[in-house]
N, C-alpha and C positions, 0 to 999 in steps of 0.2 A: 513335125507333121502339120503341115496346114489344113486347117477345119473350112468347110464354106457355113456363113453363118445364114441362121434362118431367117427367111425372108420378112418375119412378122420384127425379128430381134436386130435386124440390120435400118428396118424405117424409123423403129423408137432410136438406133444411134443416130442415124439422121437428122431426127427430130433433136434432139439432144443437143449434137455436135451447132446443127442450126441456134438454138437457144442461147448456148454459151456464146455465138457470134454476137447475138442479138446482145446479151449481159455487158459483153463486153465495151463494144461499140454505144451502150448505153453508159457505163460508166467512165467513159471516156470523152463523152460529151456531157460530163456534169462539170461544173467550173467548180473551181479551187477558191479561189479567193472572192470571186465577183458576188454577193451578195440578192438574189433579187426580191426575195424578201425586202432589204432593206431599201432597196431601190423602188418599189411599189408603198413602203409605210411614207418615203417623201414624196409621194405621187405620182410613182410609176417615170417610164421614158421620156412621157409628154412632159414633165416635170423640169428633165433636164435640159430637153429641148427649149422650152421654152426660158431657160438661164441663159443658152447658147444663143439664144435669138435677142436678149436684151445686150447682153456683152456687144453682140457685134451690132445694135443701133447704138452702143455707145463710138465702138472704134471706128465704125465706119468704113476703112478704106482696108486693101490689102490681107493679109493672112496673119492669125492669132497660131500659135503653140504651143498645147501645154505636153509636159514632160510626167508622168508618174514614174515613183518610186525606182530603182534600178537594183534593190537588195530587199534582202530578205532580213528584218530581226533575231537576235540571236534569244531563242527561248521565248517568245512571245509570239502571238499573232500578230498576224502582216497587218498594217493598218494602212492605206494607202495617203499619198501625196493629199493634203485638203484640197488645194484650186484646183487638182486633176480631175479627184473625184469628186468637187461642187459642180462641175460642167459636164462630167460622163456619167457617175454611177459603176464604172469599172474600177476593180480593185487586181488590177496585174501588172505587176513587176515589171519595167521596161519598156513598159506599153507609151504610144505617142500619139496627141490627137492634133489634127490638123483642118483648119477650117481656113475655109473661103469666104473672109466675111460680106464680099458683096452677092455672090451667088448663093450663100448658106450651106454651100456642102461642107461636107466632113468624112474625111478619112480618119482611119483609127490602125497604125502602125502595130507590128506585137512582134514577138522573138519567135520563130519558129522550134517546136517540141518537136524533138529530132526522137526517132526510135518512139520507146514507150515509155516519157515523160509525160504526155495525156496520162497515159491512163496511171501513170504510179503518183501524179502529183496533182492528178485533174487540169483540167482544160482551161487555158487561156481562150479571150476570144475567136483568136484565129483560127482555133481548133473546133470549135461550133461549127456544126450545122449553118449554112445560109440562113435558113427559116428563122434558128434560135437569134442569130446575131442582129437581123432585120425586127425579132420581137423586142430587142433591146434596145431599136431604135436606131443602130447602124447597117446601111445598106455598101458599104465601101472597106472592107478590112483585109488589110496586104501588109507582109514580112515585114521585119522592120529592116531590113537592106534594101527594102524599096524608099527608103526616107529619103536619102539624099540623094536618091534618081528623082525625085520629083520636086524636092527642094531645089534642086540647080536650075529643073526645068523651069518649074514657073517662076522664079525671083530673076531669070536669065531674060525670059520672055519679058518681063513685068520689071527691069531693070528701075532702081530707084524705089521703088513700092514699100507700103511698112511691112515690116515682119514684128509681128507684136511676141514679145515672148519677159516673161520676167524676169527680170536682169536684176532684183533682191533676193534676201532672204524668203524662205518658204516659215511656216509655221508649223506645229506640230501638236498633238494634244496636248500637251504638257507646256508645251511653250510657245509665246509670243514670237513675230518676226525679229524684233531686237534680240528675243533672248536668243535664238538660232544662230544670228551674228554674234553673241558674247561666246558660243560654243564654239563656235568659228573662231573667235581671237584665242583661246585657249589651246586651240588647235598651230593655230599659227604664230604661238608662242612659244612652241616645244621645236629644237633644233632640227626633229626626226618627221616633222608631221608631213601628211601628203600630201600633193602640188595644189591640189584645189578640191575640195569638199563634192563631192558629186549632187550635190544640188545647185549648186551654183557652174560647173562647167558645160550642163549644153549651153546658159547663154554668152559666154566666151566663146564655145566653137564656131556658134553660129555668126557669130561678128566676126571671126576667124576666115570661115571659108563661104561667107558671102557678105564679102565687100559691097557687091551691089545695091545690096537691101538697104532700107533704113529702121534701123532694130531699137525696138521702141518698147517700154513698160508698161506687162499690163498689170502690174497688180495697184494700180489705184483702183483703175476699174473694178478688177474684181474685189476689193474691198469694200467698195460701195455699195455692191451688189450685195455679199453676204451680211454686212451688216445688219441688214431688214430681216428676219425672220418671215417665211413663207408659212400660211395655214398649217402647211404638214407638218415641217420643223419645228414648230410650236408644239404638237400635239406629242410627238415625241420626247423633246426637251420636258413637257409635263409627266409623261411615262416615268423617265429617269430622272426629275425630279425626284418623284413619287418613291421611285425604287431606291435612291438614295438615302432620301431623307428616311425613309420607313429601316435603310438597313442599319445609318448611325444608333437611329434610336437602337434598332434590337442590341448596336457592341457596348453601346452607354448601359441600357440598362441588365447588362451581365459584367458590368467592371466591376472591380473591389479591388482592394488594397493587397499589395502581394500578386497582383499580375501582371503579365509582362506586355510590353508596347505591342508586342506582336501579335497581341491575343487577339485586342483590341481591334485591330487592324484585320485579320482573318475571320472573325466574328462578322463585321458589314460584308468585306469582298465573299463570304460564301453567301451570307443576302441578296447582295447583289446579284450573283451569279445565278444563285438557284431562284431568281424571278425573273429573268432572261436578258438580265442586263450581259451586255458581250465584251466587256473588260471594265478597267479602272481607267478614268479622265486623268490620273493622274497616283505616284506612287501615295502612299497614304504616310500623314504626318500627323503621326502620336507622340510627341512632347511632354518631356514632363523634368521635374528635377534639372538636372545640370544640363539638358538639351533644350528647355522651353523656350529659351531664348534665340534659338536657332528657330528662324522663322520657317526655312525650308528643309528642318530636317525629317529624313527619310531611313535611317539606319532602323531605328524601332524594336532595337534589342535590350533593351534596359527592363530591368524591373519597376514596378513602380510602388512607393513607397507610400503610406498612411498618411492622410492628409493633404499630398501633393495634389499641383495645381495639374492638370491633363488640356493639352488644346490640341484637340482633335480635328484635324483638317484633311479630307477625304470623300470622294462622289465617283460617279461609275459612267458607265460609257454605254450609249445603245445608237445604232443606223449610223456612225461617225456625229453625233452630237455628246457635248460633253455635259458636266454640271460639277458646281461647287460650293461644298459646305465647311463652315468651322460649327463648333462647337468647345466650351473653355469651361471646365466641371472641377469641381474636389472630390479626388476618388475614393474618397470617405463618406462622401453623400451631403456633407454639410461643410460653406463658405464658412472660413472664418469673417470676423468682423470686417475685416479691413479687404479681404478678397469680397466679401460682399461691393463694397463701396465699390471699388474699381469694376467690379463686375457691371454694379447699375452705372456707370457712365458709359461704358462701353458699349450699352444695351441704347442707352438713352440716345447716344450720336448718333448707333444705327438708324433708331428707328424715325430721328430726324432727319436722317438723309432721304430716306425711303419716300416719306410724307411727302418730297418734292418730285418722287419721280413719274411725271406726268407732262404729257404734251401741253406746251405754254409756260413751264420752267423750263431752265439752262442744267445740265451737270455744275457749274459754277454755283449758280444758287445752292443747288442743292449740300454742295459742300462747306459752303459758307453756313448752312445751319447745322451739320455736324460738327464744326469747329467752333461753334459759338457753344458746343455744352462740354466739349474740352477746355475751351477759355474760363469757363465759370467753374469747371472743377480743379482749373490751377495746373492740367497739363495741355495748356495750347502750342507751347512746343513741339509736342510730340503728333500733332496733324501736318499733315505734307501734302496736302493736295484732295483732289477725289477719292476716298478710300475704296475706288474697284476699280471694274476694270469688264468689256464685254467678254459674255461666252457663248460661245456656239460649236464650229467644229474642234474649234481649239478651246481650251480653260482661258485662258489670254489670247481672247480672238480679237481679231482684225481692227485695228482704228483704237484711238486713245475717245477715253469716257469724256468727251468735252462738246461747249454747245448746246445747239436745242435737244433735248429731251424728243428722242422719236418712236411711235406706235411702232412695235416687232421689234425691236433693239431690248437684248437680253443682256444684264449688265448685272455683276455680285457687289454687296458693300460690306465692308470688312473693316471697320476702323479696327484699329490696336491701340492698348494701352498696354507700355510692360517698363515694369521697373526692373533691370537688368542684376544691380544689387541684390533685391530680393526674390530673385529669379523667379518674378513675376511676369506674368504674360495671360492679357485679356485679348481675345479675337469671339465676336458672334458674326459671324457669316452666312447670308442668303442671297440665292440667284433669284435678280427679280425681273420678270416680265413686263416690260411696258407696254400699257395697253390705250388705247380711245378714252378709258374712265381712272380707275385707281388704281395701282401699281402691284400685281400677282406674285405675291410670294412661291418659286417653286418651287422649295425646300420646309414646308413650313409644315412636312409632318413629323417633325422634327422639333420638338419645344424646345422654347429659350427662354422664356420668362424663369425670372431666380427662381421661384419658388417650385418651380415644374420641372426645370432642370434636376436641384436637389433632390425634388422627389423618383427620377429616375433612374438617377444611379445603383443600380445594383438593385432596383426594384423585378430582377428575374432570378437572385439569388434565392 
């Protein structure tokens, strides 16, 4: 039997059934990956706009392309492409940006979300509202099967013209452009590996099916570019500093003897986490006993035994800027004699390197007075150069540490000392700020002096 329902009981389903449209279509315009929080703590659209607008007085002629990400991590949050997201502030999968660098437009390429991938996996650009996508500073964004309809077009019309696109390696939080290519050679060292690493194949294709271009590298440029720290990136980098250094201390001073590498290492990363830090800059390296000597070990399953030496290497990730600390303790709370000593040279190098990092010294300098307090303690051998390295979106960001010494350039010093024998291993590591005046430690809630160290250990037992 069918009922007719009553008129007051049919306008609240109305109302209802309308609501749910409403819910829906609202959750379906909320993005997935794109961040804009983070995209407002670096100063908002105008921000990035204004990166795009220096890029292209650098290149001048022709069309720039950058490529983000085309995968997803497996058990991790997405974190996108660096140069994609130093010049958009979008964080999706596939997505492609296209500029005109003498006109200044910009098209923004995306996968089309077929069915209800909006709303099961949230919204890529394309799937925005006009209004939302224009808030973010793009007024042009179409399928990405419109790419190489307007790639033939204009490079066809524009015969000869550059096409700027980066024909290296990309970077990654964890690692430098070299080291990307040494993943690469390990790839292409295995009988099985596949044809070309998907970061590296649009700029193959694009040399591929437009012959007429002249396809040209941009990542000098943009390495030029990030290496300066902008106001906001600073203030951020200070944040996770902050949250870093605040979370070592909390796993240092809960160690003790009889616990496990991993403790350590979960101890900071839920610091980090529960202060709003949005991942790890890198996997965490707890060292100790028969692994201390692995400079980049990550395993962290070992016990750790009374006495041993611990070199705690480990910082966290907030907006896509990174940070890095060591720290190198006895998890008994007190340096033997002889870990004393090696401990103060280690301290001492640092802190001569640091003293130089100011506009109007070189990197050079500065490491020639590092290596002058391992010379006098008998292991000058064991210096190799500048003991760091910059950080920014990456831990091993962009450009090698050499040269003048410039304001905004954020750079870690790290010397080692470790006798392999006595499976000893000294590292005190800080990301330092360079500024107009003296040189910002931005890990320094984090103590290092011997005597402060010792006293932390295990001062939350």
């Amino acid at each position: 039997m069918i009922c007719a329902l009553h008129p007051s009981f049919a306008r609240l389903l109305r109302v209802g059934l309308s609501l749910v449209v409403i819910l829906i279509f609202a959750f379906a315009a909320s993005a997935q990956y794109t961040d804009r929080q983070a995209i407002d703590d670096l100063g908002g659209p105008q921000a990035f706009a204004a990166r795009r607008v220096a890029l292209a007085k650098q290149l001048k002629t022709g069309y720039a392309i950058f490529f983000a990400r085309n995968d997803i991590p497996e058990a991790a949050h997405y974190r996108e492409d660096n140069d994609f997201y130093y010049f958009t502030g979008l964080q999706d999968p596939g997505a492609v940006m296209l500029m005109d660098l003498e006109k200044g437009t910009i098209t923004i390429f995306e996968p089309q979300q077929a069915g209800r991938t909006a709303q099961v996996y949230g919204s890529n650009l394309l799937a925005l509202p006009a209004a939302e996508q224009q808030s973010l500073g793009y007024n042009l964004v179409l399928p990405i099967g419109n790419l190489d309809l307007t790639l033939s077009s204009v490079l066809q019309r524009n015969a000869g013209c550059d096409l700027w696109a980066r024909l290296g390696f990309p970077d990654k939080a964890d690692g430098a452009r070299p080291e990307v290519g040494r993943d690469h050679a390990w790839k292409f060292a295995h009988p099985y590996h596949e044809p070309l690493p998907s970061d590296l194949a649009p700029a193959k294709l694009l040399s591929e099916r437009y012959p007429m271009a002249h396809i040209r590298d941009l990542a000098p440029a943009i390495d030029a570019l990030r290496n300066i720290k902008s106001a906001e990136e600073i203030a951020v980098l200070r944040r996770i500093g902050k949250i870093s250094a605040e979370g070592n201390r909390d796993a240092i001073a809960h160690a003790h003897p009889g616990m496990y590498q991993y403790q350590i290492e979960a101890r900071a990363f839920f610091y980090y986490s529960d202060h709003g830090a949005q991942g790890m800059a890198y996997p965490a390296i707890v060292g100790s006993g028969e692994d201390i000597n692995t400079w980049h070990y990550f395993s962290n399953r070992r016990r750790i035994e009374a006495n041993q030496l611990v070199v705690f290497d480990f910082a966290g990730s907030l907006d896509h800027e990174t940070m890095d600390i060591t720290r190198t303790f006895n998890i008994s709370g007190k340096f033997t004699p002889e870990q004393a000593k090696w401990y103060a040279v280690d301290l001492e190098a640092q802190k001569a390197v640091i003293a130089l990092l100011s506009p109007g010294h070189t990197y050079e300098e500065a490491a020639a007075a590092g290596q002058s307090v391992f010379e006098k303690a008998g292991v000058g051998n064991q210096w190799a150069g500048f003991p760091g390295h910059f950080v920014g979106f990456a831990v091993h960001d962009v450009m090698r540490a050499t040269g003048p010494v410039l304001a905004g350039q954020v750079v870690t010093v790290e010397p080692i000392v470790e006798f392999v024998d006595k499976r000893m291993h000294y590292r005190v590591e800080d990301t330092i700020l360079i500024t107009d005046g003296a040189p910002e430690i931005l890990s320094s809630a984090v103590p290092k002096e011997l005597a402060d160290i010792e006293k932390l250990v295990g001062s939350a037992q």
